[in-house]
C-alpha positions in Angstrom: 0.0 0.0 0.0 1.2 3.2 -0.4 0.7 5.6 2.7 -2.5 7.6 1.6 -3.8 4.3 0.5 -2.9 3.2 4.1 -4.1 6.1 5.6 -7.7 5.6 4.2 -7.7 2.3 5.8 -7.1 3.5 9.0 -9.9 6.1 8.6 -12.3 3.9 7.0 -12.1 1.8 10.2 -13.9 2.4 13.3 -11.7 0.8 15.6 -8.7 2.8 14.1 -10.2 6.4 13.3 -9.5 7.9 16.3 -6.1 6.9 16.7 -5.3 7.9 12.9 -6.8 11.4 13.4 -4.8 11.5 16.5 -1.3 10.6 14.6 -1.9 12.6 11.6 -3.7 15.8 13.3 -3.2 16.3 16.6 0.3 14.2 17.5 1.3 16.8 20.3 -1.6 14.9 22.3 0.4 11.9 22.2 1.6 11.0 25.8 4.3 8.8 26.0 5.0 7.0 29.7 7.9 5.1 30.7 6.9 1.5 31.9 4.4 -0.8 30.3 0.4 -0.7 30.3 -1.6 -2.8 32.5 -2.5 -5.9 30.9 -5.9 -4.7 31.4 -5.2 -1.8 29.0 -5.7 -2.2 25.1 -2.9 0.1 23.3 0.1 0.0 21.0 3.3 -1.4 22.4 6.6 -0.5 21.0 10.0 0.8 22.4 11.5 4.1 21.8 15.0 4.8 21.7 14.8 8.7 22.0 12.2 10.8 23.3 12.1 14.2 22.5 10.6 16.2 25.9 10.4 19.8 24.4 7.1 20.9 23.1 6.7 21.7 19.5 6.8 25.2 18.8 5.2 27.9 16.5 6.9 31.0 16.2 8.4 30.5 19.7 5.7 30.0 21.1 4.2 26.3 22.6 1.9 24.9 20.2 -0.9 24.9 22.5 -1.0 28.6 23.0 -0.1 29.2 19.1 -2.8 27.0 17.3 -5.9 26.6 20.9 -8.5 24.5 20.1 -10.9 26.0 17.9 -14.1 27.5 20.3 
């Protein structure tokens, strides 16, 4: 697949819509945690090497104060 191809499949899917949205649209929402989820807990499980901490920025300014949520 190629990605837009692969993109439509995640947004065609129910169970993977709001995750795709997430990823594509809105990734500084993303919280990453050191440890692992509970098995109780549905979720991706992967390992990262690096974590950037610093907030993306727009103009100099935190993203969340550049681009709010729309009222």
């Amino acid at each position: 697949m190629t990605d837009p191809q692969l993109w439509t499949a995640f947004d065609s899917c129910a169970v993977t819509q709001a995750e795709s949205t997430m990823v594509r649209y809105e990734l500084h929402r993303l919280k990453v945690e050191a440890g692992s989820a509970p098995p109780d807990r549905s979720g991706w499980t992967f390992s990262l090497r690096k974590i950037y901490s610093s907030a993306p920025l727009v103009e100099g300014q935190r993203i969340e104060v550049a681009a709010p949520e729309p009222g």
